[in-house]
C-alpha positions in Angstrom: 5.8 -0.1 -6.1 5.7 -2.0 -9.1 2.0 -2.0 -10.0 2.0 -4.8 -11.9 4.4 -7.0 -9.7 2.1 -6.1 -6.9 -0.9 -7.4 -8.9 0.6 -10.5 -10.1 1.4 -10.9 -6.6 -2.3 -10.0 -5.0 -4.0 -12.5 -7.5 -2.6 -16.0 -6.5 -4.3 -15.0 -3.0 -7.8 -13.6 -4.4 -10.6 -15.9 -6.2 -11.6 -13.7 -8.9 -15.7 -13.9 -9.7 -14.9 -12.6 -13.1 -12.1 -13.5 -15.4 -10.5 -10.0 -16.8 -7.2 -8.3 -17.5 -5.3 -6.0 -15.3 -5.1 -2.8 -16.4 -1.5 -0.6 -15.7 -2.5 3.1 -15.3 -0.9 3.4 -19.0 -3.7 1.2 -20.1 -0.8 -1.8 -20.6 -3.2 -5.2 -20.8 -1.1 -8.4 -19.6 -1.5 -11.3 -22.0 -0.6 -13.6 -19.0 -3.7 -16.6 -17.9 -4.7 -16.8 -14.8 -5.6 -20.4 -12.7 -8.5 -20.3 -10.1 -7.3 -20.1 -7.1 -8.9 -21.2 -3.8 -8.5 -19.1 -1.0 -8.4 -19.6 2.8 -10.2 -16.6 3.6 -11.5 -13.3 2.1 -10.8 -9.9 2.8 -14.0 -8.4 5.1 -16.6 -5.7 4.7 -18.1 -3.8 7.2 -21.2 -5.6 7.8 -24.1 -3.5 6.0 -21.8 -3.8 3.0 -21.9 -7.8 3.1 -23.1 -7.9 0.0 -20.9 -6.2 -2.1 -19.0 -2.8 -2.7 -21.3 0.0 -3.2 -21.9 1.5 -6.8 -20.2 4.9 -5.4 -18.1 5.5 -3.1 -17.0 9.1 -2.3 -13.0 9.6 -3.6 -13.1 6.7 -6.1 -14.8 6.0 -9.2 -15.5 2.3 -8.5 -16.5 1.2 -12.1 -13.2 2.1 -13.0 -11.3 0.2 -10.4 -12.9 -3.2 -11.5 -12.3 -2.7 -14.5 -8.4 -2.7 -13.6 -8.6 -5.5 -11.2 -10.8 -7.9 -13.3 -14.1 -7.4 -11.8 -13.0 -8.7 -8.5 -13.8 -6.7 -5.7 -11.7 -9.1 -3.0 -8.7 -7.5 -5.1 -9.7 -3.9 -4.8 -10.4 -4.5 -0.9 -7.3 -6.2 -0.3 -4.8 -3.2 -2.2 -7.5 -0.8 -0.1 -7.2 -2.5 2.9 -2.7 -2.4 2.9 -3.4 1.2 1.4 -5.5 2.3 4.4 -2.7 1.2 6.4 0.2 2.5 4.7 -0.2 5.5 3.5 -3.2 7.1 6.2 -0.8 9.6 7.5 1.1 10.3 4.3 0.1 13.8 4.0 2.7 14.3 7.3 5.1 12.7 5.8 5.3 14.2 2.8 5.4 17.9 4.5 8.0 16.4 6.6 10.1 15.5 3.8 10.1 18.3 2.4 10.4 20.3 5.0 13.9 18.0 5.7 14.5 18.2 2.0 14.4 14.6 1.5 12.9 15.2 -2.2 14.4 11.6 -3.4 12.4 10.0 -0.7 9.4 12.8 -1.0 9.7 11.5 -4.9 9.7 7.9 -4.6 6.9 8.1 -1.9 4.4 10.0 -4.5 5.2 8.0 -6.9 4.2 4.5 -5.0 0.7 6.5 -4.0 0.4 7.0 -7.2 0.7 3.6 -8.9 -1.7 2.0 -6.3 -4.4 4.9 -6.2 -4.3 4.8 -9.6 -5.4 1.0 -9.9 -8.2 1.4 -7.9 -9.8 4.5 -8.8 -9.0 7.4 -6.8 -8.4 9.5 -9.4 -8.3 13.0 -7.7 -5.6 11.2 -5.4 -3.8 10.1 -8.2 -3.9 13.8 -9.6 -2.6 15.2 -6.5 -0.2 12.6 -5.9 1.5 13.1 -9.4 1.6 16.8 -9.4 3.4 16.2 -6.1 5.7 13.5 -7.3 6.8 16.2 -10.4 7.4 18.7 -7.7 9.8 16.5 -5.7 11.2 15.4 -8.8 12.5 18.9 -10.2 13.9 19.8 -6.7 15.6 16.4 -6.9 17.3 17.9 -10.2 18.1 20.6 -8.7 15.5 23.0 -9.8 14.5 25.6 -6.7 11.7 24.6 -4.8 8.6 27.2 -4.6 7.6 26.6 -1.0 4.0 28.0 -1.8 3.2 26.1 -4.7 4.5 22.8 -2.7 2.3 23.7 0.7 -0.3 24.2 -2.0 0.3 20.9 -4.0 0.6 18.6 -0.3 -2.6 20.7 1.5 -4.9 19.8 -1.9 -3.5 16.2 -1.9 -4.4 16.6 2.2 -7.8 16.7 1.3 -8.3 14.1 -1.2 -6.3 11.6 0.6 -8.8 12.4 4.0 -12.2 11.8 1.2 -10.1 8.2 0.2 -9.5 7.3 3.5 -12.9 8.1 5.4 -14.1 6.4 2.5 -12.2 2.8 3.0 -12.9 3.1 6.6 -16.8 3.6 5.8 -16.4 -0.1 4.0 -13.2 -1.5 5.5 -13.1 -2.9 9.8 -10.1 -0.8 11.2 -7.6 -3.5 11.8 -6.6 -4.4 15.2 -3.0 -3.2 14.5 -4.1 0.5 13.5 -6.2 0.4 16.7 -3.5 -0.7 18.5 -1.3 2.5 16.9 -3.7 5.2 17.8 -3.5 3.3 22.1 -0.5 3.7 24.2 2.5 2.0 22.3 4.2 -0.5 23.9 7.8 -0.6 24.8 10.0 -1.9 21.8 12.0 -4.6 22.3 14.7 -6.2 19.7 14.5 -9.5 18.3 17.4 -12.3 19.8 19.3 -14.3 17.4 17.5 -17.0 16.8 14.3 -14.7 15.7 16.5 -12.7 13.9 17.5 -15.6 11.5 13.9 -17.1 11.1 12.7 -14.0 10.2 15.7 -13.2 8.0 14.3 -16.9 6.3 11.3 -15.5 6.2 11.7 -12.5 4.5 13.9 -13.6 1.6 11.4 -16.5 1.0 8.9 -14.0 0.7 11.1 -11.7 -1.4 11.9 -14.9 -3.7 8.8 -16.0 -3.9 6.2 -13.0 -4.1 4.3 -14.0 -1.6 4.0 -11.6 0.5 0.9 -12.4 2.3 2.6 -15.7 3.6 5.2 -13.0 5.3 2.9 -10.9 6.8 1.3 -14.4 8.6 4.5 -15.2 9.5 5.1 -12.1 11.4 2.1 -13.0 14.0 5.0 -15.3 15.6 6.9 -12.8 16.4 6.7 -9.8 18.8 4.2 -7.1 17.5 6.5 -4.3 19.7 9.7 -5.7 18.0 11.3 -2.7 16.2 12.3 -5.3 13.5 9.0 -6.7 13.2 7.1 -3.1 12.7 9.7 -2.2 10.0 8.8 -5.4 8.1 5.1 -4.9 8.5 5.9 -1.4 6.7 7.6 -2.8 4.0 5.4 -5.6 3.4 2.2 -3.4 3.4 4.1 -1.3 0.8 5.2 -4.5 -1.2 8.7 -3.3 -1.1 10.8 -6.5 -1.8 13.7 -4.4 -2.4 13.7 -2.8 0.7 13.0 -5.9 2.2 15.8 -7.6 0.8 18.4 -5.0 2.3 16.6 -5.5 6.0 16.8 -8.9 5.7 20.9 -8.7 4.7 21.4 -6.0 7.5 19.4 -8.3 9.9 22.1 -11.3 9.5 
């Protein structure tokens, strides 16, 4: 993930209360102006929190995070919310992939926990993340891997990735589609042709445009048990455009 890509994108969807710069996690200020934007609907809080985040929050150092996201705390629930639903399990897949020696993907997937923990104040995350993503990325040289230090490095990230999420469910409604996960899965079905290339249209709009929250709509008119559909909803939750874009080309 690009963090700044995926804030320019998250902005034309969030009414900022406060005007304020984005902050990279190199402390890289964007000189670009920002329009008020009206929005359809906010992101929710659980409701004893309808007033506002709280002034701590256990895994995150909240002060921090607005100060990256320009105060607003729609756009810090918003990259919460997708994170919550990305990366809840990540932990697993990390071990797996290193267990598989997948230390490409085992780097590229520490690396997008990092830029987006790292914009909204989970620090310790951020720490564990990026002592992971330097392991992956010496194996991925070529360096030998020391399997204790790396059961060592993914069990302390464990941890602080359980603190981040207990923390965002405390303050975040578990969405009806991580419900749905946890429940019997239903049988998955393919897409036909002609939802194939509406959704291939859909996609590459999306991919074209930035807007990725216009995608993930879309994707309520498909099937939720479509194989294609739940790869999408991965991607998009990531804001992987250029994974998106090879889907959509292996989809036509």
């Amino acid at each position: 993930i690009d963090p700044e890509k995926l804030f320019s994108t998250l902005l034309k969807w969030v009414d900022t209360s406060s005007k304020g710069r984005i902050e990279t996690e190199d402390d890289v200020k964007s000189d670009s102006t920002e329009e008020d934007i009206e929005v359809e609907s906010k992101p929710t809080l659980a409701p004893e929190l309808q007033e506002g985040l709280p002034d701590s929050l256990p895994g995150f150092d909240i002060k921090t995070a607005l100060a990256r996201l320009g105060g607003s705390e729609d756009l810090f629930i918003r990259i919460a919310e997708s994170f919550a639903e990305s990366y809840r399990d990540a932990d697993k897949k990390l071990t797996e992939l290193f267990e598989k020696e997948d230390y490409e993907t085992a780097h590229r997937e520490a690396h997008s926990i990092k830029g987006v923990v790292g914009n909204i104040g989970a620090m310790d995350l951020y720490e564990g993340a990026r002592e992971i993503e330097a392991i992956a990325k010496k194996a991925e040289e070529g360096e030998k891997l020391d399997q204790q230090a790396t059961r060592l490095a993914v069990d302390e990230f464990a941890g602080r990735l359980r603190v981040v999420i207990q923390s965002l469910d405390s303050i975040i409604p578990v969405t009806d589609e991580i419900e749905e996960a946890k429940g019997s899965s239903p049988e998955v079905v393919q897409l036909d042709k002609e939802q194939r290339n509406g959704l291939v249209k859909e996609i590459r709009e999306a991919c074209e445009s930035g807007d990725f929250f216009a995608l993930k709509n879309a994707l309520k008119d498909y099937p939720t048990n479509s194989a294609e559909i739940i790869e999408v909803k991965s991607l998009v939750a990531k804001f992987d455009s250029e994974k998106l874009s090879e889907l959509a080309d292996s989809l036509s």
